[in-house]
ZADOKE-359470 format. One record per residue (C-alpha): residue in one letter; x, y, z. Coordinates in Angstrom, 3 decimals, m for minus. Layout:
BARO	type	c1	c2	c3
BARO	a	X	Y	Z
...
END
This chain:
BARO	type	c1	c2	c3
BARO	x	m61.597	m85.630	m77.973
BARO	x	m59.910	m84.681	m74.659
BARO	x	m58.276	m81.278	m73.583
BARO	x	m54.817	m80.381	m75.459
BARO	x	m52.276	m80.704	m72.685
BARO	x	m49.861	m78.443	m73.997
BARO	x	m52.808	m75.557	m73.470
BARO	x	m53.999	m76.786	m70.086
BARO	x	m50.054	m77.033	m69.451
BARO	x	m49.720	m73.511	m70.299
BARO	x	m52.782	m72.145	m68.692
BARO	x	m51.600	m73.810	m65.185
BARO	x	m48.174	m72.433	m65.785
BARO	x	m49.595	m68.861	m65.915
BARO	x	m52.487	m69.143	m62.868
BARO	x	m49.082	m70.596	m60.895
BARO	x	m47.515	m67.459	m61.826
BARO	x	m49.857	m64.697	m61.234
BARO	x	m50.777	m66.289	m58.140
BARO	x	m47.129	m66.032	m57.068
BARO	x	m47.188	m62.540	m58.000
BARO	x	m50.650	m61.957	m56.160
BARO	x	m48.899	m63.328	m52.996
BARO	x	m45.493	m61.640	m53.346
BARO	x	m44.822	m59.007	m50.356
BARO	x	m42.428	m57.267	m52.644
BARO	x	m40.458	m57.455	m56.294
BARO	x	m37.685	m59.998	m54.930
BARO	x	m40.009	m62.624	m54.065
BARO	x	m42.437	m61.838	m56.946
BARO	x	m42.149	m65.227	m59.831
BARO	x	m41.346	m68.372	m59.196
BARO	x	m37.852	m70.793	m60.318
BARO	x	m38.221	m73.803	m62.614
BARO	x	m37.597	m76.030	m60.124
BARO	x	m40.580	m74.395	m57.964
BARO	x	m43.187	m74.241	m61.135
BARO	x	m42.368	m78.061	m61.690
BARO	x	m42.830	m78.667	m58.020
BARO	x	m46.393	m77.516	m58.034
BARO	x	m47.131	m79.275	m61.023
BARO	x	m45.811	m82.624	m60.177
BARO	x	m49.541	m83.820	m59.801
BARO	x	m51.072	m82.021	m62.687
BARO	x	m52.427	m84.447	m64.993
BARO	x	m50.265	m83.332	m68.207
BARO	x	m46.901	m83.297	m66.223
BARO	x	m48.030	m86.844	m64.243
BARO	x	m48.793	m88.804	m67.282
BARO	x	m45.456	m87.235	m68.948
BARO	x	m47.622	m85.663	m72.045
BARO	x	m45.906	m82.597	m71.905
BARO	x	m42.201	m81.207	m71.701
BARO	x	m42.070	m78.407	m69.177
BARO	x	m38.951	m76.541	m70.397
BARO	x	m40.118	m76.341	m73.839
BARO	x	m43.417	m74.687	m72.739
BARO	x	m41.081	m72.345	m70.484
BARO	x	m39.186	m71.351	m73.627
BARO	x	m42.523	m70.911	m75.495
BARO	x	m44.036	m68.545	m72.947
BARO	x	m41.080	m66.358	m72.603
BARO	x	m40.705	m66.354	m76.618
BARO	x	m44.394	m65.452	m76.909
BARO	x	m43.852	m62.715	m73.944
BARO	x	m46.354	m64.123	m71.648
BARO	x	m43.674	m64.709	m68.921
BARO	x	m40.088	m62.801	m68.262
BARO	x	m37.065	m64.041	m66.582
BARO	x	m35.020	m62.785	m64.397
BARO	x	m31.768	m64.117	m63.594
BARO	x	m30.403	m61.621	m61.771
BARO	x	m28.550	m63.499	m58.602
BARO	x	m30.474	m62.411	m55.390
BARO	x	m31.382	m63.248	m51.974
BARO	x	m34.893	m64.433	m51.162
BARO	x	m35.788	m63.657	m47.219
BARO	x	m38.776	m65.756	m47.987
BARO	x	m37.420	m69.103	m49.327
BARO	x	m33.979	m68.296	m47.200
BARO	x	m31.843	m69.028	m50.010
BARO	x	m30.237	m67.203	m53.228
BARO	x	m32.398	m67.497	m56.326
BARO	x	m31.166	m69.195	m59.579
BARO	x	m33.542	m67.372	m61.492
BARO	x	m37.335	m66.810	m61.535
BARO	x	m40.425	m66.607	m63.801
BARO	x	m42.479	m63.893	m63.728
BARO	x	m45.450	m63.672	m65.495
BARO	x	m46.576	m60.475	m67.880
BARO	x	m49.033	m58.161	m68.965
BARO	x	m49.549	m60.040	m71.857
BARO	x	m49.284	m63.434	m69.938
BARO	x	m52.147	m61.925	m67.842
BARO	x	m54.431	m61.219	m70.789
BARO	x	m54.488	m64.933	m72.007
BARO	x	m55.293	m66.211	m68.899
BARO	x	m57.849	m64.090	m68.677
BARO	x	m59.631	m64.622	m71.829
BARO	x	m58.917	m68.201	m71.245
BARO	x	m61.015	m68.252	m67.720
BARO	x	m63.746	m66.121	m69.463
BARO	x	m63.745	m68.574	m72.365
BARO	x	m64.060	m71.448	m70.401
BARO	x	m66.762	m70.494	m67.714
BARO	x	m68.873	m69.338	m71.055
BARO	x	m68.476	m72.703	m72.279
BARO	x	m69.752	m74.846	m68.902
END
């Protein structure tokens, strides 16, 4: 049957997120801009075969509360730019990809 690639979309979204947060030395460079999330999804196999729409998923993650954005305008020292805005994953967001990686290592 084949996995659903708006989930797997979703999942990668979120493990992109918290890994951003994970390697964050403080709040301003904590989440991640569109532009960035799409960059490190270019080769996943849902965004390379053009099976998914990335914004949409975007708006469905922030409407479900398993991501925030902030688009407060800010310097990153990091990137050496200003940010246009950045997704940051939740509490919430954190859950489901948890229970997600549980479900799936029960299931291979």
């Amino acid at each position: 049957m084949g996995e659903d690639p708006n989930r797997a979309t979703i999942l990668e979204i979120l493990k992109e997120l918290n890994k951003s947060e994970e390697v964050a030395p403080n709040d301003t460079e904590n989440g991640l801009e569109s532009n960035e999330i799409n960059e490190r999804l270019i080769e996943f196999w849902a965004i390379r075969e053009n099976r998914v729409r990335l914004a949409e998923l975007l708006r469905m993650l922030y409407s479900n509360k398993m991501i925030r954005y902030d688009g407060a305008p800010r310097y990153s020292w990091v990137r050496k730019r200003n940010l246009g805005g950045v997704y940051q994953i939740t509490t919430e967001g954190k859950e489901y990809l948890r229970a997600n990686i549980i479900a799936s290592e029960r299931i291979q």
